[in-house]
C-alpha positions as a Markdown table, in Angstrom:
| # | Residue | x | y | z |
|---|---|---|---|---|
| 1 | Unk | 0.0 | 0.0 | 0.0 |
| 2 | Unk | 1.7 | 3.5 | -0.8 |
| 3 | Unk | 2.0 | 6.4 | 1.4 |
| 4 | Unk | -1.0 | 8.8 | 2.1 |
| 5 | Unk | 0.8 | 12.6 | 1.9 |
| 6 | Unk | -0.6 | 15.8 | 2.7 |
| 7 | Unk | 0.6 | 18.7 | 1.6 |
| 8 | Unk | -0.1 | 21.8 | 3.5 |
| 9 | Unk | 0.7 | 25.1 | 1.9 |
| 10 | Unk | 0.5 | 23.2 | -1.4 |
| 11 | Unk | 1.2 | 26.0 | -4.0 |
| 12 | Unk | 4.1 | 27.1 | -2.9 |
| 13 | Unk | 7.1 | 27.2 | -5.0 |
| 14 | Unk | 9.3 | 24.7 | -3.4 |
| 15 | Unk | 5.7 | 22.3 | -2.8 |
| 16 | Unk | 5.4 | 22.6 | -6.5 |
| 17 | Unk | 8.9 | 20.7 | -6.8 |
| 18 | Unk | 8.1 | 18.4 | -4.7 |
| 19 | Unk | 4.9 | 17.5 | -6.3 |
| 20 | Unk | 6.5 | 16.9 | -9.4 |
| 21 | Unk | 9.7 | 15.1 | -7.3 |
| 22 | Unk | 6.5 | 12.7 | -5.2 |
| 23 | Unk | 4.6 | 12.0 | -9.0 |
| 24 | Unk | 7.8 | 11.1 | -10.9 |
| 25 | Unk | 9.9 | 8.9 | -8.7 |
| 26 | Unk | 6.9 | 7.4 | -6.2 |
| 27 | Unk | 3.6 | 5.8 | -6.4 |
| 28 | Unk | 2.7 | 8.0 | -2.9 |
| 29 | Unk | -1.2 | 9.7 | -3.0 |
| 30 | Unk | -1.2 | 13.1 | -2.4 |
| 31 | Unk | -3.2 | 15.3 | -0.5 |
| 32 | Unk | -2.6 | 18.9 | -1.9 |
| 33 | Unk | -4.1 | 21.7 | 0.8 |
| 34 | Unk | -4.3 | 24.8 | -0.4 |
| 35 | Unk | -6.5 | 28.2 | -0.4 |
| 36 | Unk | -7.6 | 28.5 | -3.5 |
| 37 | Unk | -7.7 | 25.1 | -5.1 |
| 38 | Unk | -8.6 | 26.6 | -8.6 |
| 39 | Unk | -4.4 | 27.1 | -8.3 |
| 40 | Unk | -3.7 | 23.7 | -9.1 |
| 41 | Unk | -6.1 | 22.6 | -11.0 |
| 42 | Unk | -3.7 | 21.5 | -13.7 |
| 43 | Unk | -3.0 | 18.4 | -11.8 |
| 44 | Unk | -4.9 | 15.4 | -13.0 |
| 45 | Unk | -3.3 | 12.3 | -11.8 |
| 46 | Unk | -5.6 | 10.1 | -10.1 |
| 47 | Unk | -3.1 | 10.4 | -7.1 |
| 48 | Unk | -3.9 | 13.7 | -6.7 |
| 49 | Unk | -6.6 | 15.2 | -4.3 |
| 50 | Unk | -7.0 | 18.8 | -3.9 |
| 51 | Unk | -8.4 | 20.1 | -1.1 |
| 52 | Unk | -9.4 | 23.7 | -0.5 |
| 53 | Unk | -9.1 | 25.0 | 3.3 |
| 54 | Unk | -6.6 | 27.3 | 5.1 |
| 55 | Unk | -4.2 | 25.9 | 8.0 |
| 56 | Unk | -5.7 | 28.3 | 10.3 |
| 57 | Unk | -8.9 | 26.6 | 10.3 |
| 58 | Unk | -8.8 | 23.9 | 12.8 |
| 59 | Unk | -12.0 | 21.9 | 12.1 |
| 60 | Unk | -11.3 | 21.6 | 8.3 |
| 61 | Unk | -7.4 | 20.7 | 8.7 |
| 62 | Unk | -8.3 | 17.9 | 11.3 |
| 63 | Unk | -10.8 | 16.4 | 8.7 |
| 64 | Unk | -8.0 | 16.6 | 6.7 |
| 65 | Unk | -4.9 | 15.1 | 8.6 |
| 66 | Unk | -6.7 | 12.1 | 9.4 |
| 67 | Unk | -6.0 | 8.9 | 7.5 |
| 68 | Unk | -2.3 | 10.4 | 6.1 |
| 69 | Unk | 0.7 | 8.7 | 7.2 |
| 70 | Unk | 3.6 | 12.4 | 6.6 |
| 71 | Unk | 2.4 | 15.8 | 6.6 |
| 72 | Unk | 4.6 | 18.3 | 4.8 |
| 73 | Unk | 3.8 | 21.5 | 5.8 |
| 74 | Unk | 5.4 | 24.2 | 3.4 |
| 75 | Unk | 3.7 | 27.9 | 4.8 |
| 76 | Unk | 3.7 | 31.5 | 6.0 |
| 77 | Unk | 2.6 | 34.0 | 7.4 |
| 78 | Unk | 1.1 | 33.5 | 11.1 |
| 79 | Unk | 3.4 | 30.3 | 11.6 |
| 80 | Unk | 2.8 | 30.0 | 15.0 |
| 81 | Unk | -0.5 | 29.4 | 14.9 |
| 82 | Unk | -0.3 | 27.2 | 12.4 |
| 83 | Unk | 2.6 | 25.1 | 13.9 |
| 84 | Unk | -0.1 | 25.2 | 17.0 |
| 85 | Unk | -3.0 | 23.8 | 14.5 |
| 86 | Unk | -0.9 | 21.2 | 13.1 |
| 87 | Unk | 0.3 | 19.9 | 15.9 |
| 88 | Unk | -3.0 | 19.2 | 17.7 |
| 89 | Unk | -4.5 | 18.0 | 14.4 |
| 90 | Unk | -1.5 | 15.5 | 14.1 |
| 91 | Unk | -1.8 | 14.6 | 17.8 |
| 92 | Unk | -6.0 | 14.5 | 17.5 |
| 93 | Unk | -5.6 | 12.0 | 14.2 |
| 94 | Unk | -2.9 | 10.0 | 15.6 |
| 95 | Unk | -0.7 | 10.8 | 12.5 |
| 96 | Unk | 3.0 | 11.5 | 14.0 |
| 97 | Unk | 5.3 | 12.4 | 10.7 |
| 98 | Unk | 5.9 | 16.1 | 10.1 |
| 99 | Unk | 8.1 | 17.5 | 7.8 |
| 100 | Unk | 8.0 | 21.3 | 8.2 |
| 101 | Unk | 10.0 | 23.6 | 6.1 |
| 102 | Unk | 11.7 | 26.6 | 8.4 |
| 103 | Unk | 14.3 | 29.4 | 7.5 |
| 104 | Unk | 18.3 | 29.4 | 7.9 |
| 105 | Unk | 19.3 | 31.4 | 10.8 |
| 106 | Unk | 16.6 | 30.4 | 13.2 |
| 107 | Unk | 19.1 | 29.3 | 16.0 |
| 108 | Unk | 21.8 | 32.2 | 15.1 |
| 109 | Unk | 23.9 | 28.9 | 13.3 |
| 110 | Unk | 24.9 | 31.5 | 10.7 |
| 111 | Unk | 28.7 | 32.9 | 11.7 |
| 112 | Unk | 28.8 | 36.9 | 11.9 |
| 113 | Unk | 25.2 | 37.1 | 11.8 |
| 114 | Unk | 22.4 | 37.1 | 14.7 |
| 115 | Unk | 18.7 | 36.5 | 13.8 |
| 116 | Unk | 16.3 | 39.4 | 13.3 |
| 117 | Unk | 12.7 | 40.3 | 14.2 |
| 118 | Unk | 12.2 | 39.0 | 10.6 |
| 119 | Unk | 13.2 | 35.1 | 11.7 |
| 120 | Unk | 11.4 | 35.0 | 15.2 |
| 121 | Unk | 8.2 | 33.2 | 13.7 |
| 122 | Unk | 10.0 | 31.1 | 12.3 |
| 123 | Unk | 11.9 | 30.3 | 15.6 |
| 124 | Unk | 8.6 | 30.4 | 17.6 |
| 125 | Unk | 6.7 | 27.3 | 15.1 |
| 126 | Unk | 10.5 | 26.0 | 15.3 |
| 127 | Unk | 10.2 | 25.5 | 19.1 |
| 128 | Unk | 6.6 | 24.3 | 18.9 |
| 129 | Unk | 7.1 | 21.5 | 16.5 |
| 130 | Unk | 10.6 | 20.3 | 18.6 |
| 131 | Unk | 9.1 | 20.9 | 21.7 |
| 132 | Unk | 5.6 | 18.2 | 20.1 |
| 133 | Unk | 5.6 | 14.4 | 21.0 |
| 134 | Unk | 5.5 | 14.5 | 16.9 |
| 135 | Unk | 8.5 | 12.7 | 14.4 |
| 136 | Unk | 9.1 | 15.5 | 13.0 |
| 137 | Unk | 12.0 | 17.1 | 10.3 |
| 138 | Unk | 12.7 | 20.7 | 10.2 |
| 139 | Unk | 13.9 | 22.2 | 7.1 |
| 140 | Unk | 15.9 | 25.2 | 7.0 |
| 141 | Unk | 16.9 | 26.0 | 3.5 |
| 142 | Unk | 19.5 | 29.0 | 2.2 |
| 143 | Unk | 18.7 | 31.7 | -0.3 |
| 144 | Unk | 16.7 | 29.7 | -3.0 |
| 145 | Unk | 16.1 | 30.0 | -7.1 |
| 146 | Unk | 14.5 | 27.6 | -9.4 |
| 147 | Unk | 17.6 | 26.5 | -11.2 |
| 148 | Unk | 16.7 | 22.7 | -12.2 |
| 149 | Unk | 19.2 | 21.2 | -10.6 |
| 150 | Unk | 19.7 | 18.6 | -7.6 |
| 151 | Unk | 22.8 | 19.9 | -5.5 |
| 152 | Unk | 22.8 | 20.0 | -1.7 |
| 153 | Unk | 24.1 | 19.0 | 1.5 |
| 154 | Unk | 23.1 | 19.5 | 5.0 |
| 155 | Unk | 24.2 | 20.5 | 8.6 |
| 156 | Unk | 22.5 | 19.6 | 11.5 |
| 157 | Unk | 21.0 | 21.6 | 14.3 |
| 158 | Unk | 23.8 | 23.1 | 16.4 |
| 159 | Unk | 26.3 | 22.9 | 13.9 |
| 160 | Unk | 27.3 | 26.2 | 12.0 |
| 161 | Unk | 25.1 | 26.9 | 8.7 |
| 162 | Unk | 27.4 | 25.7 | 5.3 |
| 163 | Unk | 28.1 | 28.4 | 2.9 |
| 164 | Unk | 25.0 | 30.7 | 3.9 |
| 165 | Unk | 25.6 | 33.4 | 0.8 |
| 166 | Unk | 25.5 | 30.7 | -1.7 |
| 167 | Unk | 22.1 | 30.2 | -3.0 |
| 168 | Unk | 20.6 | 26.6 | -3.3 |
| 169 | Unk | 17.3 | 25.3 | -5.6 |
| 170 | Unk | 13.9 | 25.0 | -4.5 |
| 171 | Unk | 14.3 | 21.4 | -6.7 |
| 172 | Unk | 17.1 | 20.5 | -4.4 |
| 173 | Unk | 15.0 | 21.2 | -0.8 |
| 174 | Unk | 11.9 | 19.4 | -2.4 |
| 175 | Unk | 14.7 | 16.5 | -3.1 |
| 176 | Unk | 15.2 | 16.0 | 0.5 |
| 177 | Unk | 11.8 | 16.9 | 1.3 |
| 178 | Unk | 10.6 | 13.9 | -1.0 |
| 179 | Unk | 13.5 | 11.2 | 0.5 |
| 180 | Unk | 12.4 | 12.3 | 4.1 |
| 181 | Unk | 8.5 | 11.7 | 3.5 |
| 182 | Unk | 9.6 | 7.9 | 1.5 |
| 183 | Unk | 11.7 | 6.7 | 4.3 |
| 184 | Unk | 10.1 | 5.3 | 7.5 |
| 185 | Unk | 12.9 | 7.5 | 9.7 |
| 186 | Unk | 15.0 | 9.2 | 7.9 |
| 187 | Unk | 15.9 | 12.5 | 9.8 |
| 188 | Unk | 13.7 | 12.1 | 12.6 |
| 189 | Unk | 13.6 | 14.0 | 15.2 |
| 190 | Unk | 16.5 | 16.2 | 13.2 |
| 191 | Unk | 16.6 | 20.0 | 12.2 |
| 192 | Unk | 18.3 | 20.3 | 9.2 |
| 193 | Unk | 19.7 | 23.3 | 7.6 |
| 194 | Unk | 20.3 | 22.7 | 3.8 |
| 195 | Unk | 22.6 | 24.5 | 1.6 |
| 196 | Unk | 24.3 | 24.8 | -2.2 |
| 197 | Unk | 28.0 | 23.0 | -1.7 |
């Protein structure tokens, strides 16, 4: 049986890669939750289900979680909250994967640099998803572009950020987005930061 994933956030631009990454090289069913589901109505595989509701409504995202095996929560804007919503629709479902997608410099891991105003949501939903009984993955990607390529590599949380100026693909992030959802634990429990070589 393949894996149930649902996509939260699903029109973003590094979601979109992944998508396309999940469709390609997988025989995973998708859940794709978005606002305005008229956004990706282009998608027509019969692993595809679009489902039109906003993170910030509780009672239509637990209808939602249930029954998936990963979430992969790609979003912004009042993160906290939404971390908050996920969580206790995960925990309410019984679903325990999460793979949500954070910035660089959330734990000042970036030498000669200390986190602004402009970071501290992402720190705050940071701290609420570690701080869950989920399995969860954060992702903390560089500066990003749409360069079709597949070149990356990691540091973990705690160690300095690699090569922060460099500027890494939104198809490389959705890479290890994609392996992290396919395996049964890989990078649990981890907070990864991911940059270009």
């Amino acid at each position: 049986m393949s894996k149930k994933i649902l996509i939260l956030g699903a029109a973003g631009q590094i979601a979109r890669f992944a998508i396309d990454l999940f469709l390609k090289t997988s025989d995973v069913e998708l859940t794709l939750y978005l606002r305005r589901a008229e956004r990706m109505k282009h998608l027509t595989s019969p692993r595809v289900r679009i489902v039109e509701g906003d993170v910030l409504d509780k009672h239509s995202l637990k209808v939602v979680v249930a029954g998936h095996d990963v979430v992969y929560a790609n979003l912004d804007g009042q993160l906290e909250q939404q971390a908050k919503n996920i969580i206790a629709a995960m925990d309410e479902a019984g679903v325990k994967r999460l793979i949500f997608v954070s910035s660089m410099g959330i734990y000042d891991e970036i030498p000669g640099e200390r986190h602004g105003s402009a970071l501290e949501l992402y720190c705050r939903s940071a701290a609420l998803v570690e701080a869950s009984d989920l399995d969860y993955t954060i992702i903390r990607p560089a500066w990003l572009n749409n360069k079709d390529e597949i070149d990356y590599e990691t540091t973990q949380k705690g160690d300095p950020f690699k090569n922060p100026g460099a500027v890494v693909s939104r198809k490389s992030v959705a890479d290890l987005i994609v392996r992290t959802a396919l395996s049964s634990n890989l990078h649990s429990h981890a907070s990864l930061g991911v940059n270009k070589p």
